[in-house]
Backbone as a printed PyTorch tensor [residue, N CA C, xyz], in Angstrom:
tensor([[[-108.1030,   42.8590,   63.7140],
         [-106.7280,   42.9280,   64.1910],
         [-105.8060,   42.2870,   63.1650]],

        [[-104.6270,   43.0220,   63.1630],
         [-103.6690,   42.8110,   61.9580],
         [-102.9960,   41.1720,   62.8260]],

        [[-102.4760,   40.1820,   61.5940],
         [-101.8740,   39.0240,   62.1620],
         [-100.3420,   39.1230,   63.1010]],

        [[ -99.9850,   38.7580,   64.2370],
         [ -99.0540,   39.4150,   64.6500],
         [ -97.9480,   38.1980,   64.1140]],

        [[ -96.7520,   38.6360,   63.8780],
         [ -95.5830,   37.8690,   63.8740],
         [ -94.3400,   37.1610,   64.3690]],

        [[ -94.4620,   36.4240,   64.8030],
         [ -93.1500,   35.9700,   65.8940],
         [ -91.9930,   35.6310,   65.3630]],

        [[ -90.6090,   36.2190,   65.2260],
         [ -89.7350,   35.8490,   64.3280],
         [ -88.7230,   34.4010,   65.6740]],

        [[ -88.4380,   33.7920,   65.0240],
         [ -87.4340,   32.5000,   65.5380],
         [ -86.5440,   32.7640,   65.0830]],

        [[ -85.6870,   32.5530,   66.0890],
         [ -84.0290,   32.3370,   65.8120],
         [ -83.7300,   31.0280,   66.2800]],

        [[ -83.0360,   30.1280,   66.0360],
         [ -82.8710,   28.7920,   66.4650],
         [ -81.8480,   27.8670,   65.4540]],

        [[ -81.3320,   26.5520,   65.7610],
         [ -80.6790,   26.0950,   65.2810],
         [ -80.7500,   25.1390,   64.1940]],

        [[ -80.0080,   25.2210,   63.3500],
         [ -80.3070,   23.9850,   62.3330],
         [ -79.8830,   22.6600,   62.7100]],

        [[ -79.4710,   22.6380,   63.5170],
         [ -79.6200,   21.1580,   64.2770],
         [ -80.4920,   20.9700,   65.7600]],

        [[ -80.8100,   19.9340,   65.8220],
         [ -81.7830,   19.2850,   66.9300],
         [ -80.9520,   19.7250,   68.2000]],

        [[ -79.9170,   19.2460,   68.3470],
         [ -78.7010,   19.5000,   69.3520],
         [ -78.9650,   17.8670,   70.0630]],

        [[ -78.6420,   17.6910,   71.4370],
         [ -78.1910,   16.6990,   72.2180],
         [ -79.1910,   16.6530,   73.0720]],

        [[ -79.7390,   17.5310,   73.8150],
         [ -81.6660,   17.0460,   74.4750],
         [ -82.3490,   17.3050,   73.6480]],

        [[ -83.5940,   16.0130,   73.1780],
         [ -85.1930,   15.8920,   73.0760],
         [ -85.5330,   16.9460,   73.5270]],

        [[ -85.6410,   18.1580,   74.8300],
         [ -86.3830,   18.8800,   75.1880],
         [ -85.6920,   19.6070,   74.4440]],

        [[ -85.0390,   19.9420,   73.4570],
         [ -85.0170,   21.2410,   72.5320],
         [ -85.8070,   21.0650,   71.2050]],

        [[ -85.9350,   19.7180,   70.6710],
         [ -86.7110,   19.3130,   69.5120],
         [ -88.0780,   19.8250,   70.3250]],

        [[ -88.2550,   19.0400,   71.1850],
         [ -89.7820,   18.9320,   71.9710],
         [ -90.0990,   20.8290,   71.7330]],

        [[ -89.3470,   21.7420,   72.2820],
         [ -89.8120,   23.0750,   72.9070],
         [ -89.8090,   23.7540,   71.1400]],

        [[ -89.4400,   23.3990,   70.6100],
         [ -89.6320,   23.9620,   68.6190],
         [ -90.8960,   23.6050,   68.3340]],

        [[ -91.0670,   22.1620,   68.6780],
         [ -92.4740,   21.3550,   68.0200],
         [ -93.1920,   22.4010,   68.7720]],

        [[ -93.4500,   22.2740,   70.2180],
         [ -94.1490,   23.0630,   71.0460],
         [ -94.9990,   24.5340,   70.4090]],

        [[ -93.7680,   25.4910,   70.6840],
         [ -93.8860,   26.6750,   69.9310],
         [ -94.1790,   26.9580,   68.5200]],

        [[ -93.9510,   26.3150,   67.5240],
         [ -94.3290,   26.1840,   66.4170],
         [ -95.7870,   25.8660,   66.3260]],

        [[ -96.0020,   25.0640,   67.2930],
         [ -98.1560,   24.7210,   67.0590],
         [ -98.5830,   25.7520,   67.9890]],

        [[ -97.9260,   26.5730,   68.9100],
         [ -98.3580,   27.5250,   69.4020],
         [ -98.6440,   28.6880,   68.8470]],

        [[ -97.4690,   28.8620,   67.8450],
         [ -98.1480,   30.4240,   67.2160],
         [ -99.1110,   29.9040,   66.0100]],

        [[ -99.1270,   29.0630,   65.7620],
         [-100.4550,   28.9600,   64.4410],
         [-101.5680,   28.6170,   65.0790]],

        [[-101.8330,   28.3920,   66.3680],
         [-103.1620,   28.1320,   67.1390],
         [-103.2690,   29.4610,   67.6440]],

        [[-102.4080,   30.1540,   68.0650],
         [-102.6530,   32.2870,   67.9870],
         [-103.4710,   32.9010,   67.0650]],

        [[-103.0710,   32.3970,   66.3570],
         [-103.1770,   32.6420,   64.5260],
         [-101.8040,   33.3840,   64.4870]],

        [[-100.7370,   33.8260,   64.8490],
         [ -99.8020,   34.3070,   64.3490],
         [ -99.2700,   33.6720,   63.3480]],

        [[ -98.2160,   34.5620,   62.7260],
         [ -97.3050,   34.2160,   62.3190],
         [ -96.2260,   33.6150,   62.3730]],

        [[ -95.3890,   32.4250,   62.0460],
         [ -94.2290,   32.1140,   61.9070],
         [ -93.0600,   32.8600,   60.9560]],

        [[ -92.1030,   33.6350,   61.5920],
         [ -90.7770,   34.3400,   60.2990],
         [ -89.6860,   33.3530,   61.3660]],

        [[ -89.1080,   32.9730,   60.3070],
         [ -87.6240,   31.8440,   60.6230],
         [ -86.7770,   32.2780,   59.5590]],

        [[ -85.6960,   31.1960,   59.5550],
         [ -84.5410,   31.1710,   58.4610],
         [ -85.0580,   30.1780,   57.2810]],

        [[ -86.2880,   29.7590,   57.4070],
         [ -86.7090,   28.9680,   55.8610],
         [ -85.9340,   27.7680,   55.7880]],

        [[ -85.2460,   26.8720,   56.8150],
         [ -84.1020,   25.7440,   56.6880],
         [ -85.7390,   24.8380,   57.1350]],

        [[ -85.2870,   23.2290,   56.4280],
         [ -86.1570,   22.4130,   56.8520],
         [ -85.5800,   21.5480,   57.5580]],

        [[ -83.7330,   21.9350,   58.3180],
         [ -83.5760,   21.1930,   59.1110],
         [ -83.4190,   21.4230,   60.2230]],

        [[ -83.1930,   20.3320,   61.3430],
         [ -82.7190,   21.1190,   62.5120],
         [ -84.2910,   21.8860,   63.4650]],

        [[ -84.0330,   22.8800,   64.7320],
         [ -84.9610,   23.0360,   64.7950],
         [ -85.8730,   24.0200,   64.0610]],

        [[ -85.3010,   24.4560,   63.1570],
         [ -85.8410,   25.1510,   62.2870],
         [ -86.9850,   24.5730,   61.4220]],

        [[ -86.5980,   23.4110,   60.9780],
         [ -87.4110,   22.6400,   60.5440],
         [ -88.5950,   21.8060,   61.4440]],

        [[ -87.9870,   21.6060,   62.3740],
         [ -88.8870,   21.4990,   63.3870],
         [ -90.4480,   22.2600,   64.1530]],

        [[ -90.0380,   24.1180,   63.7960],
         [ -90.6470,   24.4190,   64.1970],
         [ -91.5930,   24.9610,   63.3780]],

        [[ -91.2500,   24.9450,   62.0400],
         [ -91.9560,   25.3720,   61.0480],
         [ -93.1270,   24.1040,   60.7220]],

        [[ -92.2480,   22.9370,   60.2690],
         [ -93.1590,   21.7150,   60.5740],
         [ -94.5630,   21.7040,   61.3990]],

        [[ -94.1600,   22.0430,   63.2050],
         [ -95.3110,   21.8300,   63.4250],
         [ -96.2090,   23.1140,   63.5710]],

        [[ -95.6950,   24.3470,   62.9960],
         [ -96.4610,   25.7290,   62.8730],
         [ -97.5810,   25.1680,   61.9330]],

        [[ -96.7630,   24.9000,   60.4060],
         [ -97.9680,   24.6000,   59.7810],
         [ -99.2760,   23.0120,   59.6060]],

        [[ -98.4580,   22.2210,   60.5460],
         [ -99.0650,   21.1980,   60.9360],
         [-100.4700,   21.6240,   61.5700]],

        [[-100.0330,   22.6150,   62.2280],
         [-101.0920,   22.9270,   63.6080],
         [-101.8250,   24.4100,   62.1720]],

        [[-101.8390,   24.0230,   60.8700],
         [-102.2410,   25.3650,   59.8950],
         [-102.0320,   26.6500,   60.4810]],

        [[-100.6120,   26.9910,   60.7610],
         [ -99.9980,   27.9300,   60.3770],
         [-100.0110,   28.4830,   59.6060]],

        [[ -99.4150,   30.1310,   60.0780],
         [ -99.1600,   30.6780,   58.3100],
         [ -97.3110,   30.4830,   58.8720]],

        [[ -96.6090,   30.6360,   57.3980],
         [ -95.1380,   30.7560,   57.6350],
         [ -94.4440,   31.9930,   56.7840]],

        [[ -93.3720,   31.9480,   56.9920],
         [ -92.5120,   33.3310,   56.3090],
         [ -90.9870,   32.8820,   56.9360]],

        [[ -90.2560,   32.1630,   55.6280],
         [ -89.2950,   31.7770,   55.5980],
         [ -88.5540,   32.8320,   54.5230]],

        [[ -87.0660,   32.9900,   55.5420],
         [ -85.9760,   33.9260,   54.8780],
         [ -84.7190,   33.0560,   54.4840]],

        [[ -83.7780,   32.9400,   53.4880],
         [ -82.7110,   32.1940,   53.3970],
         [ -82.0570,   32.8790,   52.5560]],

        [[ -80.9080,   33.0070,   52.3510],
         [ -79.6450,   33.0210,   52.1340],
         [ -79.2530,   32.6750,   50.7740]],

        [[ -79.1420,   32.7140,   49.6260],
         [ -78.5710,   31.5640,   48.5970],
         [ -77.8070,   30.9590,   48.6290]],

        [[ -76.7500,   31.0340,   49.5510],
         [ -75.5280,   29.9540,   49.9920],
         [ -75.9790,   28.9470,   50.9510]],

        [[ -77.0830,   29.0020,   51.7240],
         [ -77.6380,   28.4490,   52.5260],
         [ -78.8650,   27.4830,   51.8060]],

        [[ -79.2230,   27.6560,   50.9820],
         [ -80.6200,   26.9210,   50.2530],
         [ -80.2580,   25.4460,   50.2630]],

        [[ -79.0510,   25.2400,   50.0910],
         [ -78.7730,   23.5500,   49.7530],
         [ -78.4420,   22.9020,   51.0170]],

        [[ -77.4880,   23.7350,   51.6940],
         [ -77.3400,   23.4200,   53.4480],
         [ -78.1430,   23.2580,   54.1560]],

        [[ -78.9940,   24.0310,   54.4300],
         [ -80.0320,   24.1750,   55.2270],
         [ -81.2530,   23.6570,   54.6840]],

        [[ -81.2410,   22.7560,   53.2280],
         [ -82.5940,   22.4550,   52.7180],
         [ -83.7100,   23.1660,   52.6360]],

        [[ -83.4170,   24.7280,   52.1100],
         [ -84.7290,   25.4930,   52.3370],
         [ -85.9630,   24.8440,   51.6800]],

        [[ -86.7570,   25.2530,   52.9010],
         [ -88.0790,   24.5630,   52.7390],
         [ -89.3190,   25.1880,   52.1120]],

        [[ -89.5200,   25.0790,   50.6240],
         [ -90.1390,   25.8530,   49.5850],
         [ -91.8810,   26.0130,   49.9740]],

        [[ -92.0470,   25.1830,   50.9090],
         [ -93.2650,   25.1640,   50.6680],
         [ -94.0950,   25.9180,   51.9230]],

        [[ -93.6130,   26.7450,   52.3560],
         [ -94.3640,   28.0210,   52.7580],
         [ -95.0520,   29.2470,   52.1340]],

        [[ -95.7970,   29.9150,   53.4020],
         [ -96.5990,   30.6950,   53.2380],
         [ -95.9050,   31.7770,   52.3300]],

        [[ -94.5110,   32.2720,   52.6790],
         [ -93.5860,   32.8330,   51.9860],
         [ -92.2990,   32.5070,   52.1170]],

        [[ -91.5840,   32.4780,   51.1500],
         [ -90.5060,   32.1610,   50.7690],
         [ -89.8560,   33.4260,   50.3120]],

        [[ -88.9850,   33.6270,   51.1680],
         [ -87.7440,   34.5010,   50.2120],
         [ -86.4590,   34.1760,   50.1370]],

        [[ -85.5230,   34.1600,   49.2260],
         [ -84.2680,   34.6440,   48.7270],
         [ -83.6580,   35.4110,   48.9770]],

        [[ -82.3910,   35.6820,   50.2270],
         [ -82.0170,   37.0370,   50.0420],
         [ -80.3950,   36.6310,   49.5870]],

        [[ -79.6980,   38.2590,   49.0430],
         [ -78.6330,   37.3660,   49.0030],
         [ -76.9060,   37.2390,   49.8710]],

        [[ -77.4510,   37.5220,   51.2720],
         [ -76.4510,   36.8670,   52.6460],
         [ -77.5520,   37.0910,   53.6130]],

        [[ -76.2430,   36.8130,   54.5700],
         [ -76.5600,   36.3460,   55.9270],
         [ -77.3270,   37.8940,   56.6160]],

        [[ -76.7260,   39.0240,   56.1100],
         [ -77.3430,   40.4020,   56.8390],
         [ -78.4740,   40.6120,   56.4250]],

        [[ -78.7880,   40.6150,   54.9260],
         [ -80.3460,   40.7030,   54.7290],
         [ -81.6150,   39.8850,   55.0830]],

        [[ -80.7870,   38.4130,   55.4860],
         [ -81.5700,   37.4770,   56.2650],
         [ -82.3210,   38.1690,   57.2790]],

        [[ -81.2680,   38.7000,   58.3880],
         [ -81.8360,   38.9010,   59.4420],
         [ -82.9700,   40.6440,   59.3830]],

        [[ -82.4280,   41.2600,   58.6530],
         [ -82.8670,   42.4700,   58.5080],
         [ -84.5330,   41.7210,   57.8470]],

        [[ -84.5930,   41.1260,   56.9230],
         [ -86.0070,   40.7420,   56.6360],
         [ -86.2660,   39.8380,   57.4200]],

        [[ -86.5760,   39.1870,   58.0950],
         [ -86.8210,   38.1830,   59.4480],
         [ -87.2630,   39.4630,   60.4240]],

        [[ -86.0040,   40.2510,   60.6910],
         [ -86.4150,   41.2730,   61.3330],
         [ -87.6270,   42.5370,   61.3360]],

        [[ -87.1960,   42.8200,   60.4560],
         [ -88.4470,   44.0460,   59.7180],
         [ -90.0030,   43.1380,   59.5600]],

        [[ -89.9650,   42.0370,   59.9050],
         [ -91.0860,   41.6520,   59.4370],
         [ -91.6390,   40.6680,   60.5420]],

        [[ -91.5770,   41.1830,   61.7440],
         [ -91.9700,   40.5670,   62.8480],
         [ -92.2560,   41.4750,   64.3430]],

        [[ -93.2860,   41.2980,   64.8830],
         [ -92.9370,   41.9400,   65.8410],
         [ -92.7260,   41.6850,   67.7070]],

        [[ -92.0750,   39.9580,   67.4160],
         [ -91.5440,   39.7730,   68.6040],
         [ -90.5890,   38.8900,   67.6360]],

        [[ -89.5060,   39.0120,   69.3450],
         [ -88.3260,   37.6360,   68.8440],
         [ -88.1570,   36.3070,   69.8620]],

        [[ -88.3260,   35.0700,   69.5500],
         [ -88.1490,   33.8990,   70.2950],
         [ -86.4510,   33.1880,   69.7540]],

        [[ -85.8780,   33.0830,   71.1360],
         [ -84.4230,   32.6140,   70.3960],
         [ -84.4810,   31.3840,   71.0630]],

        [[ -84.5420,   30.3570,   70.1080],
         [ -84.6260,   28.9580,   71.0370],
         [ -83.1380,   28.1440,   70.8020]],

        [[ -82.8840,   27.1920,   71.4740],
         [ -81.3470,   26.9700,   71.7780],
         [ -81.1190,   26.8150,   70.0220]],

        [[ -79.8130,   26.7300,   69.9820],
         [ -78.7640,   27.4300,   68.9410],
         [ -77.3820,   27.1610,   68.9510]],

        [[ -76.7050,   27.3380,   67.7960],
         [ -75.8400,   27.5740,   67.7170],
         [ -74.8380,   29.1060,   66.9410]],

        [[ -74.0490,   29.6360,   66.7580],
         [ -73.2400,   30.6940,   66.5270],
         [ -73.8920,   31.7260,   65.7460]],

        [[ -74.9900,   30.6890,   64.8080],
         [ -75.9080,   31.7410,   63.7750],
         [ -76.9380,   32.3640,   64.6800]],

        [[ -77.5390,   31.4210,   65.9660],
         [ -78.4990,   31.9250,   66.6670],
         [ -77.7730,   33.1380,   67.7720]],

        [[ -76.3380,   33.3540,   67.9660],
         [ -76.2370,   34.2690,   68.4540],
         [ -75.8350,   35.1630,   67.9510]],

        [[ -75.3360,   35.1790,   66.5170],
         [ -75.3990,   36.1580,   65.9420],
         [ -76.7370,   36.8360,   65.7870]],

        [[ -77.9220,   36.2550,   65.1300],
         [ -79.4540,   36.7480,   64.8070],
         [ -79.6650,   37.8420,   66.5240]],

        [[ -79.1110,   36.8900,   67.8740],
         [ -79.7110,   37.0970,   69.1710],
         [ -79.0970,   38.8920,   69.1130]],

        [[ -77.5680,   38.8340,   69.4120],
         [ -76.6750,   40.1440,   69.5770],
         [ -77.2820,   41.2050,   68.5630]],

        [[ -77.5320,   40.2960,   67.5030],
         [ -77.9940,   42.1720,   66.5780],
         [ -79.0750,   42.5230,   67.0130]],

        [[ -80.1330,   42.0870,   66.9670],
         [ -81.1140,   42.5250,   67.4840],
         [ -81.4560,   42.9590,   69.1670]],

        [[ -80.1540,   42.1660,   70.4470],
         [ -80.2930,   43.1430,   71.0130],
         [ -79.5780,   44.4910,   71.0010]],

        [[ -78.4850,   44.4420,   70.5220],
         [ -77.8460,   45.8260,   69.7000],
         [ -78.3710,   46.7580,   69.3110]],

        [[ -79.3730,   46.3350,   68.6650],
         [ -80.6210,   47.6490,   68.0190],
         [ -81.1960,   47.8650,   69.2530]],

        [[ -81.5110,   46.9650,   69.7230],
         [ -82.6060,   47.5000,   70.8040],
         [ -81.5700,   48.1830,   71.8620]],

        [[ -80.1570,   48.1350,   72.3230],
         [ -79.7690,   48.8160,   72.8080],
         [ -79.4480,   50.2720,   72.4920]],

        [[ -79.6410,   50.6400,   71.1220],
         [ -79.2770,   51.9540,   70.5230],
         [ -80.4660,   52.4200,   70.0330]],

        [[ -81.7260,   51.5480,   70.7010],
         [ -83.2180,   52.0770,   70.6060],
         [ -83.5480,   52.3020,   69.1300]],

        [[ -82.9990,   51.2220,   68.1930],
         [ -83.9310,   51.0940,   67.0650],
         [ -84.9570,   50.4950,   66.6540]],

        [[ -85.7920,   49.8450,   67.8400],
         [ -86.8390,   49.2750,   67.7560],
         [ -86.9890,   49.0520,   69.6620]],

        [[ -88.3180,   48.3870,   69.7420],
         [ -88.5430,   48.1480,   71.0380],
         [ -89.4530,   46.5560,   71.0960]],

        [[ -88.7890,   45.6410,   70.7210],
         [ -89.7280,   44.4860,   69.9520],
         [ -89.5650,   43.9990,   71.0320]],

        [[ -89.9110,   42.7830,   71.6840],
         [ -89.6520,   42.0450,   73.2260],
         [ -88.3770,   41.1400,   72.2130]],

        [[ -87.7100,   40.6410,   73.3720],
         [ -86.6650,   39.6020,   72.6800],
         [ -86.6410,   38.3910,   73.8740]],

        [[ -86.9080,   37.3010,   73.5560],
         [ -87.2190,   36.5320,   74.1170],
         [ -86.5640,   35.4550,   74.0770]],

        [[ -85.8780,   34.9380,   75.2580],
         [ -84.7790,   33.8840,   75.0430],
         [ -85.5700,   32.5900,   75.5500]],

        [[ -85.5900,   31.2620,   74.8960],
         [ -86.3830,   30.3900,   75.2710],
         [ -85.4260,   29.4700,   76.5720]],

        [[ -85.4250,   29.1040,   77.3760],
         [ -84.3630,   28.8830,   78.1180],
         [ -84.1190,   27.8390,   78.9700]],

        [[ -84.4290,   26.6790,   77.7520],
         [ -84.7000,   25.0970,   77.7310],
         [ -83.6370,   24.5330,   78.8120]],

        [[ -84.0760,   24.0710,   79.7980],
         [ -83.0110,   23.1910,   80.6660],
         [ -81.8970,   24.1660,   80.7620]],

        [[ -82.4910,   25.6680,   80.5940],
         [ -80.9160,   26.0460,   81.3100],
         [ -79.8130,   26.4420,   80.2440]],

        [[ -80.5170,   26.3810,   78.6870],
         [ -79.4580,   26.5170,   77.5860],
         [ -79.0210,   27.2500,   77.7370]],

        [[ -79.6660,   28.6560,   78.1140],
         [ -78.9940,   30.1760,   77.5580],
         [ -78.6070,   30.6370,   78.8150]],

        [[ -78.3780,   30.1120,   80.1180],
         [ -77.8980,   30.6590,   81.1700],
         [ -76.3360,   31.1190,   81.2880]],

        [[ -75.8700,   30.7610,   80.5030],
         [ -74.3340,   31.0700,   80.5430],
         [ -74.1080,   32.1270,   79.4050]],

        [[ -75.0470,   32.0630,   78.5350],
         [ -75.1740,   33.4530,   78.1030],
         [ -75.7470,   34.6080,   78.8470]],

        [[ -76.7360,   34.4340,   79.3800],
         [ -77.4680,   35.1100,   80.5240],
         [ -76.3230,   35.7850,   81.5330]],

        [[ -75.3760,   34.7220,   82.0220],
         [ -74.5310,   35.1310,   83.0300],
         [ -73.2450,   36.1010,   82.5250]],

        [[ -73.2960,   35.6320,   80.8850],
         [ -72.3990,   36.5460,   80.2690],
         [ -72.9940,   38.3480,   80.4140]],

        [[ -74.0210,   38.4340,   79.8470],
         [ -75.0940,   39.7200,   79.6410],
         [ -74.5210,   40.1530,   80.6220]],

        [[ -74.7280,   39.4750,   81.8940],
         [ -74.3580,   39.6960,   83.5780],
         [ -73.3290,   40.5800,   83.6410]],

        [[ -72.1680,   39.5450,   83.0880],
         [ -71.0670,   39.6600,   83.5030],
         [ -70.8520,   41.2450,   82.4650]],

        [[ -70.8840,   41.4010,   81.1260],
         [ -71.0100,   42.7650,   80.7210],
         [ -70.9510,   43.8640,   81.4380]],

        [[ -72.3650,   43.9000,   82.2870],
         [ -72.7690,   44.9840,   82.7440],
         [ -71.8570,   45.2760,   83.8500]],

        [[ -71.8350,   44.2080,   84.8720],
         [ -70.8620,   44.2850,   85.9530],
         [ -69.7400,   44.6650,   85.6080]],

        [[ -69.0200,   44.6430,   84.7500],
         [ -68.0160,   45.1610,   84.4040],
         [ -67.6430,   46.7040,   83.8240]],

        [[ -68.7720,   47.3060,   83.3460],
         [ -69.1200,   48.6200,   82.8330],
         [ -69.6400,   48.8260,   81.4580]],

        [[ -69.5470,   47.6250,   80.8250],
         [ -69.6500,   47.7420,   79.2020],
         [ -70.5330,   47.5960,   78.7450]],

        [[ -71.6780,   47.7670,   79.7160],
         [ -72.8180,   48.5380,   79.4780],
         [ -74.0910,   48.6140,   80.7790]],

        [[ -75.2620,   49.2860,   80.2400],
         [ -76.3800,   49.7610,   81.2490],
         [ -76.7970,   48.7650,   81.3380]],

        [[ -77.1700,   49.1370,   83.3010],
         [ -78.3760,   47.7530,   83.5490],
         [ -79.2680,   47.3150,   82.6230]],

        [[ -79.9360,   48.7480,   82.0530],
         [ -80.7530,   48.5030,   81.0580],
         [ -80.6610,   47.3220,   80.5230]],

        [[ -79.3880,   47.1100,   79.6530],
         [ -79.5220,   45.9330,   78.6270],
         [ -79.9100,   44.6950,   78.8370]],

        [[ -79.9860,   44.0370,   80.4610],
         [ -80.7190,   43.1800,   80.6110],
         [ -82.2030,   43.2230,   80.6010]],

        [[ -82.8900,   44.2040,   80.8400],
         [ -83.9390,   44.2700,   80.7300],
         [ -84.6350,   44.3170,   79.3540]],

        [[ -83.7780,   44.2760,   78.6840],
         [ -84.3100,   44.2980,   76.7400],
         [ -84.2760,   42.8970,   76.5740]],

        [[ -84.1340,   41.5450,   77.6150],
         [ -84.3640,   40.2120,   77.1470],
         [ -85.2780,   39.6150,   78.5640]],

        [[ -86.1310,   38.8980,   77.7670],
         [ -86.8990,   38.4810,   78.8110],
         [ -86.1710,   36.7950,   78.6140]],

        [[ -85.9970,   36.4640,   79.5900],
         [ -85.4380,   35.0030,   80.0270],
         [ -86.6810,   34.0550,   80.6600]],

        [[ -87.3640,   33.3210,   79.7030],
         [ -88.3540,   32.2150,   79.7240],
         [ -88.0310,   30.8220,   79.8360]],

        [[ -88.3770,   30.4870,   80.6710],
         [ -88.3630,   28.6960,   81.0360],
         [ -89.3010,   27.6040,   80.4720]],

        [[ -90.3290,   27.9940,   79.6840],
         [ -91.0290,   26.8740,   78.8240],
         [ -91.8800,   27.8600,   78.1640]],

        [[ -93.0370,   26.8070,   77.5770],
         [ -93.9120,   27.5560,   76.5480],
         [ -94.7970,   28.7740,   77.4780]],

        [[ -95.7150,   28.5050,   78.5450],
         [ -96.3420,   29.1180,   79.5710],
         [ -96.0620,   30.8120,   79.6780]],

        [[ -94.5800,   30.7290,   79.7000],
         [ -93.7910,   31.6390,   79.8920],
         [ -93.5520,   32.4790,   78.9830]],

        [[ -93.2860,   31.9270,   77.8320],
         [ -93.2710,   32.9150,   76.8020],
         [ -94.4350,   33.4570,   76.1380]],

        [[ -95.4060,   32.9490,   76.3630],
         [ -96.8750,   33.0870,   76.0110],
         [ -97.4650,   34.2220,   76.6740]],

        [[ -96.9130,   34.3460,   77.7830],
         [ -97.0420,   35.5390,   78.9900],
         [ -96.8920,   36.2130,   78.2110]],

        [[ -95.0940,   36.3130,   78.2860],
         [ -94.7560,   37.6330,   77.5890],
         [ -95.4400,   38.2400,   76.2770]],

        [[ -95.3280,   37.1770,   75.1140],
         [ -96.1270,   37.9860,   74.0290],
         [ -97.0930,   38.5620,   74.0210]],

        [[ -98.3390,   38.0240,   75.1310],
         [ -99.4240,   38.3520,   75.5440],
         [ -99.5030,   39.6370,   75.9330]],

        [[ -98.3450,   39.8290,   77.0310],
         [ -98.8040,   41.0790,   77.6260],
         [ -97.8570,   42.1150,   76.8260]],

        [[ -96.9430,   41.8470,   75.4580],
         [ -96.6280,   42.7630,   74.7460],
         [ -97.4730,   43.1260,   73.3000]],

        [[ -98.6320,   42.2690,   73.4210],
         [ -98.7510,   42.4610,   71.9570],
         [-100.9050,   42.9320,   72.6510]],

        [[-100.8700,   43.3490,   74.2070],
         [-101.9800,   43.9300,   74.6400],
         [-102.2580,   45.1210,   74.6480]]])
């Protein structure tokens, strides 16, 4: 069996709850005890750094993407499985993207909802069918959740589109899902 890949979206900062550092560390020793793959944004800070940290702690493999305006900001972290260079923010996600075949969005900030919207975008105009998976620590992404909501209720788009995100409450949960998408 080919190695499967879990791409992260997440923030370069820790944020304001421990249980968002905690749920990076978490997931990060989770997919290298899979044997999966780790694809991130290649930052060694924040939870990015966090989750890569304990991917390859727990001997991970990794696959870090960055930016060249981002290398000094974000401290890209050279010493992965792969390292790439791209040069912006769109080819970031397009290689992160193309090179994974689930998505975990763990709490975030503006970059993590940008990475979140494109990719469900594609999946709303059916250019892929990858699971997209919102990690949904204490409740982070519920007001995004209620936004999605509020979308649809309004007309501006198909029920469908909620159903292209699975909304997970700890590790347990998301483990499900990959499980029963990658069976």
């Amino acid at each position: 069996m080919t190695e499967r890949s879990i791409c992260v979206f997440c923030g370069s900062r820790t944020g304001q709850d421990p249980s968002y550092l905690a749920i990076a560390q978490s997931l990060g020793a989770m997919i290298a005890q899979r044997g999966w793959r780790l694809v991130y944004g290649a930052g060694d800070i924040g939870l990015m750094g966090a989750v890569a940290n304990a991917c390859q702690d727990a001997g991970g493999n990794t696959f870090g993407v960055i930016p060249t305006h981002l290398l000094e900001m974000e401290v890209g972290k050279v010493d992965l499985g792969r390292f790439i260079v791209t040069e912006n923010m769109h080819e970031r996600k397009k290689v992160m993207f193309m090179n994974c075949e689930a998505i975990v969005v763990l709490p975030g900030g503006a970059g993590s909802l940008d990475e979140f919207f494109e990719v469900l975008t594609w999946r709303q105009l059916g250019l892929h069918d990858k699971p997209i998976l919102l990690m949904n620590t204490k409740g982070y992404w519920q007001p995004l959740v209620d936004l999605v909501d509020h979308v649809i209720d309004q007309g501006f788009a198909d029920a469908s589109l909620r159903d292209f995100i699975h909304v997970v409450d700890d590790l347990p949960g998301a483990e499900a899902v990959l499980d029963a998408a990658f069976s």
